[in-house]
Wavefront OBJ file of the C-alpha trace (Angstrom):
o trace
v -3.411 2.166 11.837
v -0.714 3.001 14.389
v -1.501 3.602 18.042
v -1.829 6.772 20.300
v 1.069 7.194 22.105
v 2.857 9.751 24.978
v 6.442 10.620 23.997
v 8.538 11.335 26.616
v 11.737 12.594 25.704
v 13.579 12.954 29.196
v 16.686 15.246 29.813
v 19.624 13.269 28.054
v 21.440 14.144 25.185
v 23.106 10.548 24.917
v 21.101 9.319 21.520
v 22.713 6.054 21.744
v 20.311 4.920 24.755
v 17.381 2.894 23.617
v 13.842 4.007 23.967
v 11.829 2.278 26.785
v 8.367 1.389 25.005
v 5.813 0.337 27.415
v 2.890 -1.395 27.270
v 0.182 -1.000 29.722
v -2.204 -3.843 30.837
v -6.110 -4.540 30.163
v -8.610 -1.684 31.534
v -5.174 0.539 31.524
v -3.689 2.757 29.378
v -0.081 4.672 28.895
v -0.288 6.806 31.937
v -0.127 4.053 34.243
v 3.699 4.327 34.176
v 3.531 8.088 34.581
v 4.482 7.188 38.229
v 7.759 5.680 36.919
v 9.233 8.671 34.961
v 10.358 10.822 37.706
v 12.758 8.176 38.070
v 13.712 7.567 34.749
v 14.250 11.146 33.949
v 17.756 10.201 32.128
v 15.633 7.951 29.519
v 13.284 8.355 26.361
v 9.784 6.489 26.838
v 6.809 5.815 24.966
v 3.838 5.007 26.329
v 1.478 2.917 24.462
v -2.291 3.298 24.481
v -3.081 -0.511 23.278
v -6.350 -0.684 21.650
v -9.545 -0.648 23.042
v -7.673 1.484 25.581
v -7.286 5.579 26.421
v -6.695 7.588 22.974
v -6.524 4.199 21.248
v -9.984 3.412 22.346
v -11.135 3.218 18.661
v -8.154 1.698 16.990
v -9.628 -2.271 16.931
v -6.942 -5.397 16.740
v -7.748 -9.217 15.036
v -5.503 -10.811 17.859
v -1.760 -10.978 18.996
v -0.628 -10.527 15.061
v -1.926 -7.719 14.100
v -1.441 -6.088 17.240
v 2.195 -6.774 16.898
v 1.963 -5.036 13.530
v 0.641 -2.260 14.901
v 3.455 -1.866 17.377
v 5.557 -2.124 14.546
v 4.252 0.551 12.410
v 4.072 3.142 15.661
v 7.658 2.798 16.645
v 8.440 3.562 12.957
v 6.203 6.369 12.713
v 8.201 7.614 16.177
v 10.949 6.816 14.181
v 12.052 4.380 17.099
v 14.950 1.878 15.810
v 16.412 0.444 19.055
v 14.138 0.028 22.146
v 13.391 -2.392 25.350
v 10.131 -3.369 25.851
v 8.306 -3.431 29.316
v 5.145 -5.236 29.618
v 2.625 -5.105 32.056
v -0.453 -8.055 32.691
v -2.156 -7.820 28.705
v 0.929 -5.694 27.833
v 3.216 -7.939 29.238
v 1.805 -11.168 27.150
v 1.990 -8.342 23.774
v 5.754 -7.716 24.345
v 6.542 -11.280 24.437
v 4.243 -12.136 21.748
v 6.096 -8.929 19.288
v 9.763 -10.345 20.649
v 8.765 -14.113 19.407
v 7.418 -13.301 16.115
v 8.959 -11.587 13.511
v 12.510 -9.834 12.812
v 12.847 -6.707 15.379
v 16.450 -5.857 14.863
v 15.874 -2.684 16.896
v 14.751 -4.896 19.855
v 17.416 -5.142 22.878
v 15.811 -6.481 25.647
v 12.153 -7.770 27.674
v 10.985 -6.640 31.074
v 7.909 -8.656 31.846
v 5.279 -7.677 34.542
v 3.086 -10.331 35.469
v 3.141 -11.121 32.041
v 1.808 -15.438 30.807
v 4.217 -17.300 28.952
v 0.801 -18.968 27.338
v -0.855 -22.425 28.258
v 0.782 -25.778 27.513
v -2.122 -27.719 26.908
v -5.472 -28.036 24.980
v -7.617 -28.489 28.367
v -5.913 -25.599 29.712
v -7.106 -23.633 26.821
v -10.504 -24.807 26.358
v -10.736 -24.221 30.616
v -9.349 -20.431 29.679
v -11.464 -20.085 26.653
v -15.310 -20.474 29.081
v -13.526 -18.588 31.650
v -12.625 -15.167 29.253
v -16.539 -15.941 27.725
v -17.587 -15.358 31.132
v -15.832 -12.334 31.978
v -16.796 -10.826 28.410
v -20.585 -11.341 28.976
v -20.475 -9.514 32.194
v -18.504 -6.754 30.278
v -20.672 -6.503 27.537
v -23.998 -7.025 30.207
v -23.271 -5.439 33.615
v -22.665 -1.654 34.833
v -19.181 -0.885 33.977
v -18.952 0.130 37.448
v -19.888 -3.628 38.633
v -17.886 -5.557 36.563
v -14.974 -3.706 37.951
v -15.737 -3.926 41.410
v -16.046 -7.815 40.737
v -12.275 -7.706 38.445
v -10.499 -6.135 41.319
v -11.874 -9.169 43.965
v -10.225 -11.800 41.643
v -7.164 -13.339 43.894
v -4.438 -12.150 41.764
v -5.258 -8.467 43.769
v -5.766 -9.456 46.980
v -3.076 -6.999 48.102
v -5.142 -4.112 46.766
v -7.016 -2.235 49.934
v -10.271 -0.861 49.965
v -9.131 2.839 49.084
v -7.286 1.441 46.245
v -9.637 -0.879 44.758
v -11.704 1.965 45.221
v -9.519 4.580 43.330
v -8.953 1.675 40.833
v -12.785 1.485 39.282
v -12.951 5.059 39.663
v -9.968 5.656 37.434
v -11.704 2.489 34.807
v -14.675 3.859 34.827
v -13.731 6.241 31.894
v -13.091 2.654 29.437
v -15.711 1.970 26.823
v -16.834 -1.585 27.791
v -18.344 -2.746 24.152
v -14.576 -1.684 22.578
v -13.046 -3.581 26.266
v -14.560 -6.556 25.113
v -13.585 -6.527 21.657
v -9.653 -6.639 22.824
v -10.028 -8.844 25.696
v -11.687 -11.420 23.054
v -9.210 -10.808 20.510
v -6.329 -11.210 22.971
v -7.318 -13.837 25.447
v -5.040 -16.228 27.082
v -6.894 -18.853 25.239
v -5.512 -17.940 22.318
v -2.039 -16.929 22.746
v 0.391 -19.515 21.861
v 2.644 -21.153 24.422
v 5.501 -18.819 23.807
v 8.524 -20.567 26.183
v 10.077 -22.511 23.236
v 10.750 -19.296 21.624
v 11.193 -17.241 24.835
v 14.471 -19.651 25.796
v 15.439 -18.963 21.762
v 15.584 -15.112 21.824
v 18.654 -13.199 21.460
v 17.724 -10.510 23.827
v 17.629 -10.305 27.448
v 14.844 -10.728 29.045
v 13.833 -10.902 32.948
v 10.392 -11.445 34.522
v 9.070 -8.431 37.882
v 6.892 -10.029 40.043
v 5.835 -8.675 43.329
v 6.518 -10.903 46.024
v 3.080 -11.164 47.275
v 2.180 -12.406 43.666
v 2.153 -16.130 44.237
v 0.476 -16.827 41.157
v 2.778 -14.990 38.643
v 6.330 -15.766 40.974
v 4.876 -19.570 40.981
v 4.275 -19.704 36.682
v 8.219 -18.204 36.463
v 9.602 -20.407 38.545
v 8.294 -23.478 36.995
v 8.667 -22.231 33.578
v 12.278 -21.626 34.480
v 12.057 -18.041 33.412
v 14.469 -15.660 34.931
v 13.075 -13.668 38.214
v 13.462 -10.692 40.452
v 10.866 -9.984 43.323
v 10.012 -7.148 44.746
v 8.642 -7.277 48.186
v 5.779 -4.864 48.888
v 3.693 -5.314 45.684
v 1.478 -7.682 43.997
v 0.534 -8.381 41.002
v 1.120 -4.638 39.615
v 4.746 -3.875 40.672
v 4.972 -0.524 38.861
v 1.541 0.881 40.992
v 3.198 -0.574 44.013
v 6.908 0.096 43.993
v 7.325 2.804 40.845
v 11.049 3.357 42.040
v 11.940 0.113 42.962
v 10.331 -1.486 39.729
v 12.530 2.001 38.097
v 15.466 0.835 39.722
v 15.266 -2.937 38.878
v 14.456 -2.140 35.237
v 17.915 0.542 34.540
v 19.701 -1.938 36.810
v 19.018 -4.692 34.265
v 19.367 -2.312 31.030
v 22.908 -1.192 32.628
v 24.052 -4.988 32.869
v 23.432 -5.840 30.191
v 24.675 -2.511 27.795
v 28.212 -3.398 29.356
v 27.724 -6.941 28.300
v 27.347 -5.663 24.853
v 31.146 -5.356 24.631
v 31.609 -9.334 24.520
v 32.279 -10.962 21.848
v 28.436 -12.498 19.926
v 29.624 -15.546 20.954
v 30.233 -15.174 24.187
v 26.792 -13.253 24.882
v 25.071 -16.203 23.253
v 26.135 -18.517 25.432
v 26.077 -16.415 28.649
v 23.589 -14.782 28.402
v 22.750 -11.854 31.113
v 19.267 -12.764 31.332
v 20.029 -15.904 33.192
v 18.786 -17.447 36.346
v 21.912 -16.808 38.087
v 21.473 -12.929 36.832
v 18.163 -13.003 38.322
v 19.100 -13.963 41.668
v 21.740 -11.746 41.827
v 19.594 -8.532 41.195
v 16.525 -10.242 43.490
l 1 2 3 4 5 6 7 8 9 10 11 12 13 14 15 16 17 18 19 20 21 22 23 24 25 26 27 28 29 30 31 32 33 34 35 36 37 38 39 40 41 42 43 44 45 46 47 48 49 50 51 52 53 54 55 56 57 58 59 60 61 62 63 64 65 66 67 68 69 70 71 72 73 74 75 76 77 78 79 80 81 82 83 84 85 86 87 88 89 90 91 92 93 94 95 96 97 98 99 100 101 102 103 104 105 106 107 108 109 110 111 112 113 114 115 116 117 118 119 120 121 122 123 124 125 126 127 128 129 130 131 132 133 134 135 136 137 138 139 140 141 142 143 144 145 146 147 148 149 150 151 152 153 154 155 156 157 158 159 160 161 162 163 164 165 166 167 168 169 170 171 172 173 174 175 176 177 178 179 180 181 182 183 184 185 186 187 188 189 190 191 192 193 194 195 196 197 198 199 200 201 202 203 204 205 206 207 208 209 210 211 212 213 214 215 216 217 218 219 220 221 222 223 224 225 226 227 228 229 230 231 232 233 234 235 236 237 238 239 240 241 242 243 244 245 246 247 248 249 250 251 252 253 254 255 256 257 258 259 260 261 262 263 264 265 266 267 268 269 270 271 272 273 274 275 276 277 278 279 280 281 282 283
């Protein structure tokens, strides 16, 4: 089963420019980068409904595999065969998991939001695993309208005001919280793989967002040694903050690295523009 999906087709006639494919995070769904696409009105997008989630709210998903599969079959029924992928939070952990696994020849590049590498070690896990239990019996127990005023207090969105936090669970409110749980199981932390050994193997580029009042998420880059650019004025969700900064950072990135394509496959290998250095130089 493939998933439900808004195809945006912008206002260029240049075919050779990859689609941007992105993937919302948990309690979202694919308009949460509407606010992006006046900006990236030269560009073809898809936005993914991941399941559990808006018109993919009854499409169900075993864990990171399958899910990946389904990503697979959608771009082909969109008859997408070269594409960047731009994860937020859940989506963010999805794109990395689809770029380590499996042969994606159509894949060009990562842009991570906030977006776990996975845990390095079995106490981390087993500490993750009672934590995501937790969090799924008050989803499957509670008024949605509770457990989402108590989500939105966790530390990772303390930049969030009242209003927003507000407008936040109002927008959530519309999730089903029985097929929420289902996904959030399926797709915990807890069970994602530690995904750095392949990360620093891939033959894309790839850069992690982070807002730079997301200490948490800039932290976890830097001492995974994963390429960053900050964005000041945002937290945790960079796109919701800063649509046409995060815009901006994103084609900047895509741009570098299309002219790098020239090089030679040896070259590109070796330097690649998804480095540290790269990183600096856009943050």
């Amino acid at each position: 089963m493939t998933l439900s999906c808004a195809r945006i087709n912008g206002d260029t006639f240049d075919d050779t420019r990859p689609w941007l494919v992105f993937l919302h995070g948990f309690l979202g769904n694919g308009a949460d980068w509407c606010s992006l696409l006046k900006h990236l009105a030269h560009w073809r997008c898809l936005l993914v409904d991941l399941p559990g989630h808006g018109a993919s709210a009854h499409v169900t998903a075993a864990g990171f595999a399958d899910l990946s599969q389904r990503l697979s079959c959608t771009l082909k029924q969109h008859g997408i065969s070269q594409y960047w992928l731009i994860g937020y939070s859940l989506g963010g952990r999805v794109a990395l998991y689809h770029a380590c696994h499996g042969e994606h020849s159509g894949l060009q590049g990562l842009v991570i939001e906030g977006g776990h590498p996975g845990l390095e070690t079995v106490s981390q896990r087993q500490s993750r695993q009672q934590h995501d239990r937790r969090w799924c019996e008050k989803l499957q127990r509670m008024p949605l309208q509770n457990f989402l005023a108590q989500w939105y207090r966790q530390p990772v969105f303390h930049d969030l005001s009242a209003a927003q936090r507000t407008s936040l669970i109002q927008l959530r409110l519309a999730n089903d919280p029985l097929r929420l749980a289902a996904i959030f199981t399926a797709t915990s932390l807890a069970l994602q793989p530690d995904l750095r050994p392949q990360i620093r193997k891939l033959c894309v580029p790839y850069l992690w967002l982070c807002g730079g009042e997301d200490e948490k998420f800039l932290s976890l880059a830097r001492r995974s040694n994963l390429p960053i650019t900050a964005i000041e004025g945002a937290g945790h969700n960079v796109h919701r903050a800063q649509p046409a900064l995060f815009a901006h950072r994103l084609t900047e990135f895509i741009y570098l690295n299309r002219l790098n394509e020239n090089r030679d496959d040896s070259y590109r290998r070796e330097m690649p523009l998804c480095a540290p250095q790269l990183a600096r130089l856009l943050g």
